[in-house]
MIKOL-60750 format. One line per 5 residues: number of its first residue (from 1); their letters; for each residue x, y, z of C-alpha. Coordinates in steps of 0.1 Angstrom, whole numbers, plus 5000, padded with zeros to 4 digits. Layout:
NUM> a> X Y Z  ...
end
This chain:
1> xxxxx> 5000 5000 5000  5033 5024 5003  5042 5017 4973  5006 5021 4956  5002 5053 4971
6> xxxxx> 5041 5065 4964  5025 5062 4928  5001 5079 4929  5016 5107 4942  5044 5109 4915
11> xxxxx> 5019 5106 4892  4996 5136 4907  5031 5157 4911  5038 5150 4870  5006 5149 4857
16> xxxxx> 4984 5171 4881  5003 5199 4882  4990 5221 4858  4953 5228 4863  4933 5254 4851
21> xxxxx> 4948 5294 4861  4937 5323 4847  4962 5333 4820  4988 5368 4830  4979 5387 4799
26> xxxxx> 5005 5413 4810  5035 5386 4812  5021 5368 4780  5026 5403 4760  5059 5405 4777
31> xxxxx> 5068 5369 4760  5053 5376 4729  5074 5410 4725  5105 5391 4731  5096 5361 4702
36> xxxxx> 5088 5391 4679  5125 5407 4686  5144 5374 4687  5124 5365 4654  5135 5403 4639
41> xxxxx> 5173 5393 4648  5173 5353 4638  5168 5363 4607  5191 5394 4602  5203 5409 4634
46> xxxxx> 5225 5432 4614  5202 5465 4612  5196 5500 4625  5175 5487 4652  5200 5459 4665
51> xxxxx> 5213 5481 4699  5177 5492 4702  5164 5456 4702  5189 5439 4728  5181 5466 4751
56> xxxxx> 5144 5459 4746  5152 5420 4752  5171 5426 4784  5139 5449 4798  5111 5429 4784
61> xxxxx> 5128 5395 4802  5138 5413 4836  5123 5398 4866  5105 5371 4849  5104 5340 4871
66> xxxxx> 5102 5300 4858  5069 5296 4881  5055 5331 4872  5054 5323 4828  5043 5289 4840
71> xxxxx> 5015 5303 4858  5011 5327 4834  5007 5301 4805  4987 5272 4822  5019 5251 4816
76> xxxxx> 5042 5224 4833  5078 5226 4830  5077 5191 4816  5061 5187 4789  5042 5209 4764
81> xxxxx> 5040 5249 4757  5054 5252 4794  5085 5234 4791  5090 5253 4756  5083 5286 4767
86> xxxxx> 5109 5279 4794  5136 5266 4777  5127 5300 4755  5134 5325 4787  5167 5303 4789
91> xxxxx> 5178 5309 4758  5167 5345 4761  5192 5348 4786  5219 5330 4766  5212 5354 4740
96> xxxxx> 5220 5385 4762  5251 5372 4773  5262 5365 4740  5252 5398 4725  5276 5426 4722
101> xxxxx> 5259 5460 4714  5283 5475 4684  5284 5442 4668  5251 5426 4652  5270 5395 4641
106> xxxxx> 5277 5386 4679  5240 5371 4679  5245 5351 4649  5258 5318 4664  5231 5319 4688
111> xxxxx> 5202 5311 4664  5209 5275 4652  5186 5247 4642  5178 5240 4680  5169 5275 4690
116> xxxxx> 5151 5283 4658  5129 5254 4661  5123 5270 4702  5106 5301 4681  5087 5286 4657
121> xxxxx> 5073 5263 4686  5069 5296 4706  5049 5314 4681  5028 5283 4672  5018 5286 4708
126> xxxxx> 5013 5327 4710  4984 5316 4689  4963 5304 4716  4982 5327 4740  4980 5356 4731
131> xxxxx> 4952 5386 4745  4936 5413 4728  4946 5451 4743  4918 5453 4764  4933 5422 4787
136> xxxxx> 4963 5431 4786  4957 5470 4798  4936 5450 4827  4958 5427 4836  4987 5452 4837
141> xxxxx> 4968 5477 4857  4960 5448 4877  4995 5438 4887  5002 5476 4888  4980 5477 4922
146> xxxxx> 4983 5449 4938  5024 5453 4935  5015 5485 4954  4988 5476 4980  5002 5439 4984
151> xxxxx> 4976 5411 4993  4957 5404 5026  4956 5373 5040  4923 5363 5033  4936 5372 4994
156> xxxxx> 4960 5346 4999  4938 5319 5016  4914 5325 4983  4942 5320 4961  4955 5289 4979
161> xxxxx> 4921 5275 4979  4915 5285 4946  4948 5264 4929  4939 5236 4956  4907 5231 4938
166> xxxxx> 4925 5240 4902  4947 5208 4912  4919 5188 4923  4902 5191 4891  4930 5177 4871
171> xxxxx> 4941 5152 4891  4905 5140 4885  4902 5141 4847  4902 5111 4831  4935 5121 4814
176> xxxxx> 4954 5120 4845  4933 5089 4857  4944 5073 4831  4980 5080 4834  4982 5072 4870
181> xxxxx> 4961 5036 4863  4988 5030 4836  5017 5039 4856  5003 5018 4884  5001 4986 4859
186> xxxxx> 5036 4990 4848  5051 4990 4880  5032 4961 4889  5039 4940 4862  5076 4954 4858
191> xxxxx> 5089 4947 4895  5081 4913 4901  5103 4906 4864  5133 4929 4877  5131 4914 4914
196> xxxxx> 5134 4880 4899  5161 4889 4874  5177 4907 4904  5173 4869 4925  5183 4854 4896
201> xxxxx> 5219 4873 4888  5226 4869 4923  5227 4832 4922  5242 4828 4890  5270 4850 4907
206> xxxxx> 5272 4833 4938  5305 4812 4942  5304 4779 4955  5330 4757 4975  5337 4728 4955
211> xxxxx> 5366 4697 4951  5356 4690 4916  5382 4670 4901  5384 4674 4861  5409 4680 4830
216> xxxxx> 5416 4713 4818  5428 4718 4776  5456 4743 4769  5481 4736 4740  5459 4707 4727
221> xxxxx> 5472 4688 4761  5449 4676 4787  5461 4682 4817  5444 4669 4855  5430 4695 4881
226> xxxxx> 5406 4703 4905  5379 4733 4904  5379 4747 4939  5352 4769 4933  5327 4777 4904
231> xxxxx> 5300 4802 4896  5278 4808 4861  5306 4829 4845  5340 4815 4861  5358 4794 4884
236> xxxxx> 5388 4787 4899  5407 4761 4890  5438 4742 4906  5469 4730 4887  5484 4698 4889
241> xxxxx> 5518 4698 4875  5524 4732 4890  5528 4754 4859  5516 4787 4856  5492 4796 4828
246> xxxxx> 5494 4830 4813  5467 4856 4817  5447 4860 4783  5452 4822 4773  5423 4806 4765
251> xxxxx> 5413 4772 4776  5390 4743 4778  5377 4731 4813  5356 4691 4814  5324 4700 4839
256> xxxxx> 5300 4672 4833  5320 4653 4801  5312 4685 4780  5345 4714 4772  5337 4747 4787
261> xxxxx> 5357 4770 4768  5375 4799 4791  5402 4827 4793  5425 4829 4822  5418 4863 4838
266> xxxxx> 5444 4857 4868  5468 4828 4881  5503 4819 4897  5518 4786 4900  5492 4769 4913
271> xxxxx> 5459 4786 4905  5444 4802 4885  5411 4822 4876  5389 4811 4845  5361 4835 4830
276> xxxxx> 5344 4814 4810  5335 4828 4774  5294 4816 4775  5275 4817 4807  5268 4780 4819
281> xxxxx> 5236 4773 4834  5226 4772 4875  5222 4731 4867  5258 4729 4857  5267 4743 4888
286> xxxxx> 5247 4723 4908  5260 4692 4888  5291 4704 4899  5285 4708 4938  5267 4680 4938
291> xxxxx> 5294 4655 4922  5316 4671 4949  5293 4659 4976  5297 4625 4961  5334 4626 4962
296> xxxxx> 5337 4639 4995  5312 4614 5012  5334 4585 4992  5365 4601 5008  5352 4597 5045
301> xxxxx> 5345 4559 5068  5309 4552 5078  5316 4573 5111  5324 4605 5095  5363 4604 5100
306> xxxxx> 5386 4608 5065  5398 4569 5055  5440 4584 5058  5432 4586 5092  5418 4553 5096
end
């Protein structure tokens, strides 16, 4: 049940984010100015009005929060005309860093593919955004006053109950039901599969103790020793006549009367460590261990005591 409702609450956070406000016509006019300039100079900044125009950029984008366009826009900063209209205030302020006022061609550089395709996405969007004058006079006067006279609490209270409700709505439209159903599904199906892969490497990985007495190939010769321990993707393997094999020669190891072809990744005189070159299966392993058991019962009396010592 933590986990359900962790879920649902990264799914109200993405998804419900962005309810209904009422649109900033004053800021929206502010954003549409600065597309219009940054239009003017991607495609010829080199004109009488180039000084002019950076110095209307640098007022038009002054004080303009992340959370204050998103408001203003009904956006999220994920996905849609929000995210755009942000990653166009950022490259707003790239631009004014880059621009030098006596030289036009400073701005150049700044309008490739990337950042031209930014405007024409931001003026797609101007056409649903944008007010006529009449809301944009009110909504500038607006801001005008209530900068001045602040807000009273009960103001704020509204306002707070206001976007609560906004965010209520959303998260209750079938788009967002939707979303969160479908996220809900995938992580239910998807984490039992990545638990049991997770189970599943860790036993494949797991070494086991083992006196498995084989043959090992190198040089077309087959040589006698013992694997004193074995996983799925190595194991480590004894010598018998004492000679070390060099790191990066490759191998064959006898587990179960079938060649399990290796590389030595490590070894000295008497061991040495084998990677083998295919993943062998959980069963071999257990062949393995279990064959050991075998030996190691044969190697002891009836009472448990090893037979040199009887």
């Amino acid at each position: 049940m933590r986990r359900l409702g962790l879920i649902i609450s990264l799914a109200i956070g993405t998804f419900g984010a962005s309810g209904p406000a009422h649109a900033d016509c004053a800021l929206i006019d502010r954003i549409d100015k600065l597309y219009t300039i940054q239009s003017r100079l991607a495609r010829d900044p080199a004109t009488a009005l180039f000084a002019n125009d950076i110095r209307q950029i640098r007022i038009a984008s002054a004080d303009i929060s992340n959370d204050e366009v998103l408001n203003a826009v009904n956006g999220n900063r994920f996905t849609g005309h929000g995210a755009d209209v942000l990653q166009f205030l950022q490259n707003t302020r790239l631009l004014l860093q880059q621009a030098s006022l006596d030289d036009p061609q400073s701005v150049r550089p700044h309008f490739n593919i990337v950042r031209r395709g930014n405007l024409d996405k931001i003026g797609q969007h101007l056409l649903d955004l944008r007010c006529n004058a009449a809301q944009i006079a009110y909504d500038t006067d607006f801001n005008s006053n209530r900068d001045i006279s602040g807000t009273s609490d009960a103001e704020d209270l509204a306002e707070v109950a206001e976007n609560l409700s906004a965010l209520a709505a959303e998260v209750f439209q079938w788009r967002t039901l939707f979303l969160t159903l479908t996220l809900i599904a995938v992580v239910t199906v998807v984490t039992p599969i990545i638990r049991r892969w997770l189970i599943l490497r860790r036993r494949r990985a797991k070494r086991h103790k083992t006196t498995y007495n084989t043959r090992y190939c190198r040089q077309n010769l087959k040589v006698p020793g013992v694997l004193i321990d074995i996983n799925c993707f190595g194991t480590k393997l004894r010598h018998s006549d004492g000679t070390e094999i060099p790191k990066g020669e490759k191998i064959g190891v006898n587990i179960s009367d079938q060649w399990i072809d290796g590389e030595v990744v490590w070894g000295n005189t008497h061991y040495s460590g084998v990677k083998f070159d295919n993943r062998i299966s959980l069963k071999d392993v257990e062949t393995v261990r279990r064959e050991t058991g075998v030996a190691n019962l044969q190697d002891k009396t009836k009472n448990g005591a090893p037979k040199d010592a009887v």
